[in-house]
C-alpha positions in Angstrom: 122.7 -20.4 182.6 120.9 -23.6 183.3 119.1 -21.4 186.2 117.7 -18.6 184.0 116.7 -21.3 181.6 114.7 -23.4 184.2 112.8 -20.2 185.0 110.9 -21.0 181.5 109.2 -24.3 182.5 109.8 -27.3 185.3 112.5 -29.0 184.9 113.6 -32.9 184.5 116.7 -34.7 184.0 119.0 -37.9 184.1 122.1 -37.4 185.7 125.1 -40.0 186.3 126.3 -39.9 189.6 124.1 -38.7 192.3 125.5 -37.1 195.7 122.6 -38.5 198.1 120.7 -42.0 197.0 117.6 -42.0 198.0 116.6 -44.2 200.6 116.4 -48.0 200.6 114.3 -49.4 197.9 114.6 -53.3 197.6 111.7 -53.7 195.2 112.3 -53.4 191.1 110.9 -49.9 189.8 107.8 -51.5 188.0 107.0 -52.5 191.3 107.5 -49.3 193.2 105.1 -46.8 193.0 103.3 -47.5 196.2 106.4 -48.1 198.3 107.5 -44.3 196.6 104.3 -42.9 197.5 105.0 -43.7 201.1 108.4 -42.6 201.1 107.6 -39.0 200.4 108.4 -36.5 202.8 105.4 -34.3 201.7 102.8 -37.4 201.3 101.2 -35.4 198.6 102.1 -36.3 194.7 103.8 -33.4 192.9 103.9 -32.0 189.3 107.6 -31.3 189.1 110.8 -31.7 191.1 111.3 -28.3 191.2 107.9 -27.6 192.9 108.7 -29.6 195.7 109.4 -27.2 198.3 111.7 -29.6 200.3 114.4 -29.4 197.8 116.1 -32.9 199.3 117.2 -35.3 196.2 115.0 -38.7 196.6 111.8 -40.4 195.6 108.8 -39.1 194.9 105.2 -39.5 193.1 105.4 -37.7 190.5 101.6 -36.6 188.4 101.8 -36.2 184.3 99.2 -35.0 182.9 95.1 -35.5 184.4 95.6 -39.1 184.9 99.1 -41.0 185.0 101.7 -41.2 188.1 104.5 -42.9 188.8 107.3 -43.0 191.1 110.7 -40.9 190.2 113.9 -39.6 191.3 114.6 -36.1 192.0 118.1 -35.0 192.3 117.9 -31.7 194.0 121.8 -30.8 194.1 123.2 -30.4 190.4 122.8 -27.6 188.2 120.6 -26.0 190.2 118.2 -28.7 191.2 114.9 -29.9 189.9 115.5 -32.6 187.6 114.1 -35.9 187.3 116.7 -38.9 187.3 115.6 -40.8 184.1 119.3 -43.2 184.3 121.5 -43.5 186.8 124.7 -45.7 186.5 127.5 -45.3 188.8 129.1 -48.8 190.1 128.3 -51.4 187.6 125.9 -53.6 190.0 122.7 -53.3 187.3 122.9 -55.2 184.0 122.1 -52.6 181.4 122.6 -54.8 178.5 118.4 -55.6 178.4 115.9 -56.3 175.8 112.7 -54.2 174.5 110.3 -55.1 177.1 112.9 -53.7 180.3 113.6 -50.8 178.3 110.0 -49.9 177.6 109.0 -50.4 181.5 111.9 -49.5 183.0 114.6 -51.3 185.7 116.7 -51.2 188.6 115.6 -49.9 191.8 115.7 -45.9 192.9 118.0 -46.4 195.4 120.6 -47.3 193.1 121.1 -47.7 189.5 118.7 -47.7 187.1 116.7 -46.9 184.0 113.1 -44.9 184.1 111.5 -47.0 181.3 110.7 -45.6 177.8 107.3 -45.2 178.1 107.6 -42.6 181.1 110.1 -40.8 179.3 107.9 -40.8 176.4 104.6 -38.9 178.3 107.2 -36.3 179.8 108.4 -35.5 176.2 104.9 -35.3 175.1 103.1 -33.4 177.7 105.7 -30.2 177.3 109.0 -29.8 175.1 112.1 -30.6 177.7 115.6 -29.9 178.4 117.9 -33.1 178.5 120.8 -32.9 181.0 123.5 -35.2 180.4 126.2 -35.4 183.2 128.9 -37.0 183.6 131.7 -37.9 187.0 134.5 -40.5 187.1 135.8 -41.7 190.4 138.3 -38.8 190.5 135.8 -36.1 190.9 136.3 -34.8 186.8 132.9 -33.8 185.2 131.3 -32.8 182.3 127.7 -32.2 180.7 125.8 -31.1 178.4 122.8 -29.3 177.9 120.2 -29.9 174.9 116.7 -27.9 174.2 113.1 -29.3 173.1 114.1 -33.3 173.6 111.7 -35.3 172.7 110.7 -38.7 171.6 108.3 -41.1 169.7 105.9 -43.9 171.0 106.2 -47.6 171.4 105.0 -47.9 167.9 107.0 -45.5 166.3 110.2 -47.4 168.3 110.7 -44.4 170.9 112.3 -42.6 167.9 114.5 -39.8 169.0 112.0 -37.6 167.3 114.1 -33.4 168.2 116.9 -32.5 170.2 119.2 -29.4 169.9 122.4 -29.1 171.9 122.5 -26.0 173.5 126.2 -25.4 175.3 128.0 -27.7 177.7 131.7 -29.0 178.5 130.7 -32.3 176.6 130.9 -33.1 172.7 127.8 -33.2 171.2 127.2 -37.1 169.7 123.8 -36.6 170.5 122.7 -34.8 167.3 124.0 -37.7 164.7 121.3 -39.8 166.1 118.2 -37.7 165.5 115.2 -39.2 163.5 117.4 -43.4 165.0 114.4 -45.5 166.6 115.9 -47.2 170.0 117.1 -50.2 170.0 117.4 -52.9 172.2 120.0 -56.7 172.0 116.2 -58.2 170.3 115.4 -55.4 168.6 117.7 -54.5 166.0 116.3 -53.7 162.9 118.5 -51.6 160.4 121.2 -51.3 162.7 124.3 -53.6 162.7 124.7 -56.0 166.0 128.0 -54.4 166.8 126.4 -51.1 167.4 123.8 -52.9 169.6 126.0 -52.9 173.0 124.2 -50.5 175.0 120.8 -48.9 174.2 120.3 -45.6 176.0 120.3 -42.2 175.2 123.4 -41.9 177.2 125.2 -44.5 175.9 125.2 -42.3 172.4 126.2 -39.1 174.2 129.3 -40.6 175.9 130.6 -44.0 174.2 134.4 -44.5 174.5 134.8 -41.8 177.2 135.9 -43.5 180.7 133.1 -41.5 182.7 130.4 -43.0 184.7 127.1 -41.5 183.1 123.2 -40.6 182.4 120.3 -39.0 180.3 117.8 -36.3 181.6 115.0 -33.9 180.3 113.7 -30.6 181.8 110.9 -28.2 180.6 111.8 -25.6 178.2 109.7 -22.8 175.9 109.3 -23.1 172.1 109.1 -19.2 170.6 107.5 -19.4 167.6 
């Protein structure tokens, strides 16, 4: 189903436990993009993982929009392929408990874990409505996902508020929805929320909290019909 709906737009995603890291990437991923550039099999920059004709998971330029670029992951293997890795979290060995300014600009390497930044996830959601892919693996090989439509999100000033998402089917229980119209918030940042609640502070952490499954975040293109 994921397939048919992909046919509709390009497609991006997070997903939790990727088959084939990309290759070695020491540097942090604000620091990255040149190092990504070079690393690309094609040399040229793309517009989405699913027009890159290679179809091998790993890093690439990506282009948004006339004038902004940055470096991304595309996982080529899961649910058909062509989705951008916005998280990936899988052994533990990146600190995820972080305040505003990493979660804005992003950390952790490529290679490994990490987080894409909030402001990149905030120009994909803006340029085009996306799919979000949420996936999920423990160590025993036992999965689940879920699939939303038209994900977006807010600027820095409106506090990356989790501005539409609608779950659209999936093996995972939706606790995505509840937090519709919530800003994000970080361990300094945490405004009308109680600290308690302030343990982890990504989109995945909402979806899958007190489930004992490594896991991540994605978006993909989709279609509004009026």
């Amino acid at each position: 189903m994921l397939g048919e709906l992909k046919k509709q737009g390009e497609t991006i995603a997070y997903n939790q436990n990727i088959s084939n890291p990309a290759p070695s990437c020491e540097t942090n991923i604000e620091e990255q993009p040149n190092l990504i550039a070079k690393q690309n099999t094609s040399n040229n920059t793309i517009g989405s993982c699913e027009e890159e004709h290679s179809r091998k998971s790993g890093p690439y330029m990506l282009a948004v929009g006339n004038s902004t670029s940055f470096s991304v992951y595309c996982e080529q293997n899961l649910h058909s392929g062509g989705w951008i890795v916005i998280q990936n979290r899988f052994d533990g060995s990146v600190d995820f408990y972080r305040n505003w300014t990493n979660y804005r600009n992003g950390f952790g390497n490529l290679s490994g874990e990490f987080w894409l930044g909030l402001e990149k996830i905030h120009l994909l959601t803006s340029v085009k409505p996306r799919f979000l892919l949420v996936y999920l693996e423990n160590f025993d090989g036992n999965s689940k996902y879920a699939v939303y439509d038209d994900f977006s999100i807010g600027n820095e000033n409106e506090k990356y508020v989790l501005k539409s998402v609608t779950r659209l089917y999936g093996t995972l229980d939706d606790s995505l929805a509840v937090h519709k119209g919530n800003t994000f918030t970080t361990r300094d940042e945490t405004v009308l929320r109680e600290p308690a609640e302030v343990e982890e502070s990504s989109f995945a952490d909402a979806v899958v909290r007190k489930q004992n499954f490594h896991h991540g975040v994605g978006l993909g293109d989709c279609v509004v019909v009026d």
